[in-house]
N, C-alpha and C positions, 0 to 999 in steps of 0.2 A: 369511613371517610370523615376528616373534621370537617367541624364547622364554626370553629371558635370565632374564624374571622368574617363572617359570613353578618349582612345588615338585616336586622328581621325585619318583617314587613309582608303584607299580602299584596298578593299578585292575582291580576285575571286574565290568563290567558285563554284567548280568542284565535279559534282555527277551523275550519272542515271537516278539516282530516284527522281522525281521529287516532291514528298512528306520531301523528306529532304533535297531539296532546298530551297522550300519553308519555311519550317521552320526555318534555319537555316537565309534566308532572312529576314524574320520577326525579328528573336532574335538579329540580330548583327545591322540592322538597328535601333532599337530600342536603341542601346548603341550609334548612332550618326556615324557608321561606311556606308563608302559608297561601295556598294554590287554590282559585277559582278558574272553572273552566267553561267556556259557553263554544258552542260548536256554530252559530252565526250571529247576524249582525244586533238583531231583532233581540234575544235573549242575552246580549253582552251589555246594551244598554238598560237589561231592565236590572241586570244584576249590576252594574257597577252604579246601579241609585240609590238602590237600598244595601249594597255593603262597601260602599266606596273603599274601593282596593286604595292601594299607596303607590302601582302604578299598571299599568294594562300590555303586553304584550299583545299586538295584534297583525292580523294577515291581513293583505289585501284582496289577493280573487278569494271573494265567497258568494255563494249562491244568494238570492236576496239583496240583499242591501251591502255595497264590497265597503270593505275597510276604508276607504275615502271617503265616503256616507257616513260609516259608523264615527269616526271622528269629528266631524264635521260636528255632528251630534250630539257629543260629547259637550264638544267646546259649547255649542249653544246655551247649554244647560247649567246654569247657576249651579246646581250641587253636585259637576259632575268636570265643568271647566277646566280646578284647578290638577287633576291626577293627569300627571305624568303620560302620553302614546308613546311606543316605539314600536314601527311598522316591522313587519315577518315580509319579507318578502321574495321570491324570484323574478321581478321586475326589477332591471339593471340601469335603464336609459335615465340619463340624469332629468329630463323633464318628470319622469314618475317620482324622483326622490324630492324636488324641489316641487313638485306638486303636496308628496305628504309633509314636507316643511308648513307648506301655505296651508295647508284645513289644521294644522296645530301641531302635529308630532313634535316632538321633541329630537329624534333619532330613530335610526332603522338598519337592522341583520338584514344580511342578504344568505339567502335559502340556497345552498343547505346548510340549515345551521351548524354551525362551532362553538360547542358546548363554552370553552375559555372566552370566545368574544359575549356569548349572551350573558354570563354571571358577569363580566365585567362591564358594562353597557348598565346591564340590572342595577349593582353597586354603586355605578356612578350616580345615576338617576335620581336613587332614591337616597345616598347622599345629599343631593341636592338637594330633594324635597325635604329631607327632615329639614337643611339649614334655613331651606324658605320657610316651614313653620314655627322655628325657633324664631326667627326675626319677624316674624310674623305676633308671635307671643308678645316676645319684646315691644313691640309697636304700641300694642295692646295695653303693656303695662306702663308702659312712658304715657299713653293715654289718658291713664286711669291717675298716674303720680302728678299730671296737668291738671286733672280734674279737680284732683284732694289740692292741689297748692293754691287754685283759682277759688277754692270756697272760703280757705284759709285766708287770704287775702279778701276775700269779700268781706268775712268777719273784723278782719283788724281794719279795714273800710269803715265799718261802725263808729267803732274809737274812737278812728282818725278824725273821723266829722266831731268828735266832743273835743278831742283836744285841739284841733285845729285854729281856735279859734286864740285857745289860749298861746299858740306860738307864730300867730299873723305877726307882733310886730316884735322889734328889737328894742321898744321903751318899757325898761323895768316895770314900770306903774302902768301902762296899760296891759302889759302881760300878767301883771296880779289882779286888776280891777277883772279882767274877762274872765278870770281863774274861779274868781270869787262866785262870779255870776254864773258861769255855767253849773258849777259842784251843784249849786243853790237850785238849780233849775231840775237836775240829772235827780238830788237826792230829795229834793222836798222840801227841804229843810227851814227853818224858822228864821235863821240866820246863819252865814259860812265865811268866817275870820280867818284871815291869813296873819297869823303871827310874825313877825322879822324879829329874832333873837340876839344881839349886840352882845361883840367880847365881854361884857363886865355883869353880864346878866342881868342885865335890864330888857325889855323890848317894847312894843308897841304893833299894834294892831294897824299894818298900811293897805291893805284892803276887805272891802266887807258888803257882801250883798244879803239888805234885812227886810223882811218882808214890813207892810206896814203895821204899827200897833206897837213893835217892840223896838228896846232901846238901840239906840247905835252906839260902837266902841268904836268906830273908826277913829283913827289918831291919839287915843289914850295912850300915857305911858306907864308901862309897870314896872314897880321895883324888882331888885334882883330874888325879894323873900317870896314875890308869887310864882318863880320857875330856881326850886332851889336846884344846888349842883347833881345831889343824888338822881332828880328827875331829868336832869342834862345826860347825864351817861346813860341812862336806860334809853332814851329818844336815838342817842347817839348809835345804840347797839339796835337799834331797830323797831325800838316798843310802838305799837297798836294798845290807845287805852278807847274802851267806849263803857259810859255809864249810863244804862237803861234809866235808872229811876235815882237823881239825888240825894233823894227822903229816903229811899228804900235801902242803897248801898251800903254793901258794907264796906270796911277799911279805908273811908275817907274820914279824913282829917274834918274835925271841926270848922276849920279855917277855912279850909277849900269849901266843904258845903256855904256857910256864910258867904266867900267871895262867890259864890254861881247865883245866887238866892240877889245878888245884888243886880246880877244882870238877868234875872228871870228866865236864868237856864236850868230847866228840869231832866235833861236829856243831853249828853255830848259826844262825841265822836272824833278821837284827834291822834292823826298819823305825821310823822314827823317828816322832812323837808332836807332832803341831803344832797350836797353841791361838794364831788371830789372825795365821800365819807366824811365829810364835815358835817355838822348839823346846821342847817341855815334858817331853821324856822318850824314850826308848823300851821299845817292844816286843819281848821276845827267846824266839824259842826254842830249847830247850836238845834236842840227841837226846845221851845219857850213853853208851846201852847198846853204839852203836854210827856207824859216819859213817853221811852220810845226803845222798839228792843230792835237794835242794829244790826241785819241779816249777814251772813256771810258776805255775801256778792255785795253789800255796799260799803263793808268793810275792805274787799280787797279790791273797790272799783275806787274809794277814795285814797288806798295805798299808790294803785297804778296814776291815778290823776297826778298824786302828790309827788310821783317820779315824773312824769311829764312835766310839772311846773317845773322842779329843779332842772332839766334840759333845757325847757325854754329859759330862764334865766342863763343858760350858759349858750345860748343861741348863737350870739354876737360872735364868743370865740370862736363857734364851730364855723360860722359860716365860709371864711372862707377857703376851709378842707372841703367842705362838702360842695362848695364851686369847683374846685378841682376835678373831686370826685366826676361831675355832673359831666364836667370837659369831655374828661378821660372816657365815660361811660359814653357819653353821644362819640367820640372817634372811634372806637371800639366798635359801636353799631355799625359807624358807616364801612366800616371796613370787613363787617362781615356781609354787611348787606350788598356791597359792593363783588364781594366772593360769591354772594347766594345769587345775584344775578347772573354773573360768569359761569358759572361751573352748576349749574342748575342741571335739572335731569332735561331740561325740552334741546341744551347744549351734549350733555354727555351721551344720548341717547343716538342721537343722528351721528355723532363719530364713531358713537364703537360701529353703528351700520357702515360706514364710510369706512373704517378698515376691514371689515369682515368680507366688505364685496369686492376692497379691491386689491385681498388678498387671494381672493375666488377669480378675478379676473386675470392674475398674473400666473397662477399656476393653470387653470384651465385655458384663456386663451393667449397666453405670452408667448408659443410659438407663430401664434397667427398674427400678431400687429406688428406693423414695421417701425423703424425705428422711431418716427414721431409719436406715435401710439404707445409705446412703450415708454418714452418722455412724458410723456402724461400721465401715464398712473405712476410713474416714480415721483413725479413732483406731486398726487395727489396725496399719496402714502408718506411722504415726506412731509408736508404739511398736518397731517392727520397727526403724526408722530407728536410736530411741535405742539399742535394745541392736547397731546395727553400730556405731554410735560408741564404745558403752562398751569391746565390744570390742576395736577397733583404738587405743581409747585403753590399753586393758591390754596390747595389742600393742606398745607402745611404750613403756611402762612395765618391763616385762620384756627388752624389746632393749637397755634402755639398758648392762648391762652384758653382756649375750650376745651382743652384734652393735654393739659399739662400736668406734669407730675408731682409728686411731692418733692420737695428740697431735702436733700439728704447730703452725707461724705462724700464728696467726688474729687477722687485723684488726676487731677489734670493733666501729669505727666503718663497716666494708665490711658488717658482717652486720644489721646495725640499719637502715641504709639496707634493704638489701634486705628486710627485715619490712617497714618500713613501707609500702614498695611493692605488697607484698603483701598487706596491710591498708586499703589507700589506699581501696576500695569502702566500709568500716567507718565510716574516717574522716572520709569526706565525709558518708553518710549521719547521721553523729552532730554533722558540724559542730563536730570535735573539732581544737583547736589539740595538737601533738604539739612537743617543742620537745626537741633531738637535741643534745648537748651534745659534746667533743672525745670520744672512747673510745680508750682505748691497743690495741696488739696484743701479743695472751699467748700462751701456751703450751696446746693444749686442744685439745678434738675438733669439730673446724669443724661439723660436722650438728648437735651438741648445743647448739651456743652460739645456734646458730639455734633449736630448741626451745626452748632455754631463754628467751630475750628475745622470742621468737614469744607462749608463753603468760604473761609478764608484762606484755608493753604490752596484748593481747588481753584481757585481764581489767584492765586498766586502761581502756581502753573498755569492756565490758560490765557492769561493776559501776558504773554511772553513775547521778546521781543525776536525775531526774523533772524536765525542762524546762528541765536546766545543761547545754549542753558541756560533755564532756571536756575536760580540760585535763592534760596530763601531761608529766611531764620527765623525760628518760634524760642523767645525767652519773657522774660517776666521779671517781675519787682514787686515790695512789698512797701504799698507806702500808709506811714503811720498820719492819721486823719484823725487826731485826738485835737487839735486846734481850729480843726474846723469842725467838730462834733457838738451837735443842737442838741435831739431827742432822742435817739436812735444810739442806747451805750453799745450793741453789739457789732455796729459800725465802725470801731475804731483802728481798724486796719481794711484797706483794700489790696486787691490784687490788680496787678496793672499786667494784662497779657500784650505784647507784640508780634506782628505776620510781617515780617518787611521780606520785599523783592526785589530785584532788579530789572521787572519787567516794562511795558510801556507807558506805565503811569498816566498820569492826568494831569489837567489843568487847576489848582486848589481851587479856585474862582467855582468849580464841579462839586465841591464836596460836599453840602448838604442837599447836593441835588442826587448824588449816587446812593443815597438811602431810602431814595422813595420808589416806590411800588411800580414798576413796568418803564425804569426810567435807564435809559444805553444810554452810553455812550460814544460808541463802535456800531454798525452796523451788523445783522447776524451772519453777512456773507463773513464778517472777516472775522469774528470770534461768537460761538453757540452759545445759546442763553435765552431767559427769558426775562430778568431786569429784578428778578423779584430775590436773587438770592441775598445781596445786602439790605433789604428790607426786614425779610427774615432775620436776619444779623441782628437789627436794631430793636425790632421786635422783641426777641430775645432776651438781650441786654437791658434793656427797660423792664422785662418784667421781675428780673433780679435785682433792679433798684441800682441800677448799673449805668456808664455812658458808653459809646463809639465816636471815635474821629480818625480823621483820615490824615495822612502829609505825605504829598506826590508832587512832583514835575515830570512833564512831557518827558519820555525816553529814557527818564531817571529812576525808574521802578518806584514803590511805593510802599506804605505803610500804614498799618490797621493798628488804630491802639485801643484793645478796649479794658477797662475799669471795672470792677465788679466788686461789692464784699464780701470780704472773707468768709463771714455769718449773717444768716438772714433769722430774723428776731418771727416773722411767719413767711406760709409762702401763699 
């Protein structure tokens, strides 16, 4: 007999009767499964502590302690809770089954057993359970990757507090003056010169923190022969010079010793200042009092200081990307936080019970209720329905940037076929003409583009007007945006897609009000929905760097235009 397809895994099965243990040993062995057996209640708990089977077949009448005990028991038990029960039983009467629902089973054979219903039952089960400790795992390891990221950040927390100071304000000279002070403070140092380097190779020293006793260079100007060109392009290319001991070194210039000897620098340290791969200066520090051997870690903490300075000098520009930024990131939150309170587990939890029971309601007592009774759990179950739709519609509203994909080739006119295929049920039943015009292929997120043209021809059908076919057109244009191109060179063409219909349209006065999140127009009696598919839309479209707009009149059908480019420079 194979058993290729067979799930491996041990089993404890639990019985009296020693003729359907046996049996039951034989049969599940046979599928590659490994078999513990305990003949009552007492010895099936001590064995499933110490070898926690993967799931337990168990009977209920047995001598001792019945199978209703024995689970009970189980579940108590921290090491023992999460495996899998499915009762054995010749008890029929639905109070017995929904009695071993409640002490925890999972499921339950009714006796005499069928070999085909227990291996399948078996396979489901423990299907499951492997996926619960995969996700389980999972859990564990997003855990452990919060952990590492939370110390990570702890650590650049450190930094942040030394450079922080230096990028408090947007005035050139107070950003060099704190610059100056902190280095001076972090390294020890005798004295710590901010060089400012000028086109023609001159510069001067515009900020400087010196301890007391030694000279101050603050505001000196140097000629272009104390920073000649040669030492301009090594700076430029990235040079790290430090000289432990003046007197000592070798391969300095005469000139250079004499010029440090005047400012009583025995000791220096000096990483260059780059704004754009320009060179805008450097960073120096001075030890006066005596030489001084420059450790690694102060050498690449004055490198990192010296790229924070060049940032904060370019503060001003950044900031108001990084306000954007700031917008966009706080609407983002609220929109997901606004999701994580809807669609939480204390919400999704009470529906699935709310259709499970009153799906149990209408097949067990749907001959017994009359007709109001029966109005009730249809509208209950109808309801239930909408908020799983709303849900998975806020499920998808929230993925769109949390679980979105990489921007790649997508043929637009490949993905519109496939919608209408997919709609093709819709289509016929509305006897709707659909008319599919050339579509170019862009840059973008192939799943998205399929939502996205999924709920505009889809609400191009359902917003239909009372005894007309649908009639609707998907075509496109290609507009050239080189005169309006800033920053963005991959930007110089968009695609412009169109959904026009003829269906009941809207009031334009409506139109930036139908892209927001749970927002009709119509009531649900007269058209299905949950408000959120044009929101998705715009979602969408935004995060391809894209716009949406709309142009409608009352009874006039309506039009989707959305913009998108051609190529996305990332995604």
């Amino acid at each position: 007999m194979s058993v290729a397809t067979a799930e491996p895994g041990t089993i404890l099965v639990v019985d009296d009767t020693p003729t359907n243990l046996e049996i039951l040993f034989d049969f599940l062995t046979n599928y590659g499964f490994k078999i513990l057996i305990a003949e009552d209640g007492e010895s099936a708990l001590q064995k499933a502590a110490y070898a926690s089977p993967d799931l337990i077949l168990l009977d209920i009448l047995m001598p001792g302690i019945d199978g209703f005990e024995t689970c009970s028991r189980l579940k108590a038990s921290e090491s023992t809770r999460e495996i899998p029960v499915i009762f054995m039983t010749a008890l029929s009467e639905t109070a017995d089954k929904v009695k071993g629902l409640q002490v925890g089973a999972v499921d339950y054979v009714t006796k005499p057993l069928q070999h085909e219903e227990v291996l399948a039952r078996v396979q489901t089960h423990l299907r499951l359970r492997s996926l619960t400790k995969q996700l389980q795992a999972q859990n564990v390891q997003l855990e452990q990757e919060i952990e590492q990221r939370q110390r990570q950040y702890q650590r650049s927390q450190l930094f942040a507090e030394v450079t922080l100071k230096i990028r408090q304000s947007l005035q050139l000279e107070d950003i060099l003056q704190a610059a100056a002070i902190e280095v001076q403070k972090i390294l020890q140092a005798d004295r710590v010169v901010i060089y400012r380097l000028r086109s023609d190779g001159t510069g001067s020293a515009v900020a400087e923190a010196v301890l007391p006793g030694w000279f101050s260079v603050l505001g000196q100007q140097f000629a272009a022969e104390v920073f000649p060109e040669d030492c301009h392009q090594l700076y430029c290319q990235g040079r790290i010079r430090g000289i432990a001991d003046v007197e000592r070194e070798e391969n300095i210039a005469p000139c250079l010793v004499e010029f440090m000897r005047q400012f009583q620098v025995k000791a220096k340290l000096v990483v260059p200042i780059t704004i754009k791969a320009e060179l805008w200066g450097l960073l120096i520090a001075h030890q006066c009092s005596s030489s001084r051997d420059w450790t690694d870690f102060e050498t690449e903490l004055l490198g990192q200081l010296a790229d924070q300075i060049g940032i904060a000098i370019t503060q001003a520009q950044l900031l108001e990307q990084e306000t954007r930024y700031s917008q966009e990131l706080a609407r983002s939150n609220a929109e997901l936080q606004q999701f994580a309170s809807i669609a939480s587990h204390d919400l999704q939890e009470p529906l699935r019970k709310i259709q499970a029971f009153g799906n149990r309601l209408q097949e067990k007592y749907g001959e017994l209720l009359n007709e109001q009774g029966a109005d009730y759990i249809r509208r209950m179950q109808n309801a239930a329905q909408r908020m799983q739709i709303l849900i998975d519609d806020l499920l998808v509203f929230s993925r769109i940037t949390t679980r979105a994909q990489p921007f790649v080739a997508v043929n637009l006119a490949k993905v519109a076929k496939e919608v209408l295929s997919d709609l093709e049920v819709l289509i016929q039943q509305t006897e709707a003409q659909v008319e599919l015009s050339e579509l170019p292929s862009i840059h973008a997120d192939p799943l998205q583009m399929r939502q996205l043209l999924q709920n505009l021809i889809g609400n191009a059908l359902k917003f239909r007007r009372k005894n007309e076919p649908p009639r609707v057109k998907i075509y496109s244009q290609i507009i050239d945006n080189r005169e309006q191109l800033t920053e963005n060179l991959l930007n110089t063409y968009l695609c412009q897609i169109t959904v026009e219909d003829n269906g009941i349209g809207f009031d334009q006065k409506y139109c930036d009000r139908i892209f927001q999140v749970f927002q009709r127009l119509h009531g649900r009696s007269e058209y299905e929905g949950t408000g959120i598919g044009l929101a998705i839309c715009r979602k969408i479209v935004e995060r391809h760097g894209g716009s949406i707009a709309a142009e409608s009149k009352p009874s006039q059908g309506a039009k989707f235009i959305v913009t998108l480019p051609m190529h996305q420079s990332i995604d």
